[in-house]
Each structure stands twice: as structure tokens, then as C-alpha cells.
C-alpha positions as CSV (number, residue, x, y, z in Angstrom):
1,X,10.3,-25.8,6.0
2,X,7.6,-24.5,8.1
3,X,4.8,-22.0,7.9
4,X,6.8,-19.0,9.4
5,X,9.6,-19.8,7.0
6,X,7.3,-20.2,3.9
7,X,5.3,-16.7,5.3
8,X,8.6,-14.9,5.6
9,X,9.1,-16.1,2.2
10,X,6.5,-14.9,0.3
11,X,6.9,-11.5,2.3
12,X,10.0,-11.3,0.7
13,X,9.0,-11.5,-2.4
14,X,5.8,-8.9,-2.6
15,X,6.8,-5.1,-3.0
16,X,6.4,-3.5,0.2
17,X,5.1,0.6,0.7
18,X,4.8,2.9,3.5
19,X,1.5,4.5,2.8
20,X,2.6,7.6,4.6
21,X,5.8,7.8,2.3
22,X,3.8,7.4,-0.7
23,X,1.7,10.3,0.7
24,X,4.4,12.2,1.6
25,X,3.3,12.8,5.0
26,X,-0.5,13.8,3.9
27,X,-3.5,11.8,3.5
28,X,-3.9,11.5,0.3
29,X,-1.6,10.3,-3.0
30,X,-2.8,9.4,-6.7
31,X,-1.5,6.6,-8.2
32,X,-1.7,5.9,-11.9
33,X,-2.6,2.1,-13.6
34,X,-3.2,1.9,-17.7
35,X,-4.0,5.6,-17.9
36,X,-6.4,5.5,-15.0
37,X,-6.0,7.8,-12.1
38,X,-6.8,6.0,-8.0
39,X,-6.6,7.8,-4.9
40,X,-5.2,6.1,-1.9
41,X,-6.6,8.1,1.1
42,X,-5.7,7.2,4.8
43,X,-8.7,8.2,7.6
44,X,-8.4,9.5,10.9
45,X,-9.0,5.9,12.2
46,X,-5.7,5.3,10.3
47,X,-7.3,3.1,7.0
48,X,-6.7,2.9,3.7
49,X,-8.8,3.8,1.0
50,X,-8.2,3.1,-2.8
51,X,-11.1,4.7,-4.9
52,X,-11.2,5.4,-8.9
């Protein structure tokens, strides 16, 4: 095997999310962890931002 293969692999593997599906179009979505409340934010430059 080689590094592509073992890449594509572990790709596989890990859940994968559309930021802009998880905020519905917006900018903003809260996701809940162990009772605690995080919002994911996306800038105008087009990052992400995970705060408590």
C-alpha cells in the first residue's frame, strides 16, 4: 500500500460535515458535547470558529 491509499483510508473512516449544512446556510450553529453548548461560526474570509 501506499501513502494515497493509506490517506484515502483513514478519510474513510472519520465522519465527514458540511459546515454550511450544519449551519443551515447561515453562519452560525450550536453544537452540544456532555451538556455543554459550542458555537461553530464561519467568517467572511470563510473560517471556522469553535468557541464555548
Amino acid at each position: 500500500m501506499n501513502a494515497l491509499t493509506d490517506m484515502s483510508r483513514l478519510l474513510d473512516a472519520v465522519p465527514l460535515h458540511d459546515a454550511l449544512a450544519l449551519t443551515e446556510g447561515g453562519r452560525e450553529a450550536r453544537i452540544v458535547l456532555n451538556g455543554m453548548i459550542y458555537s461553530l461560526r464561519i467568517t467572511r474570509q470563510g473560517k471556522l470558529i469553535l468557541t464555548k
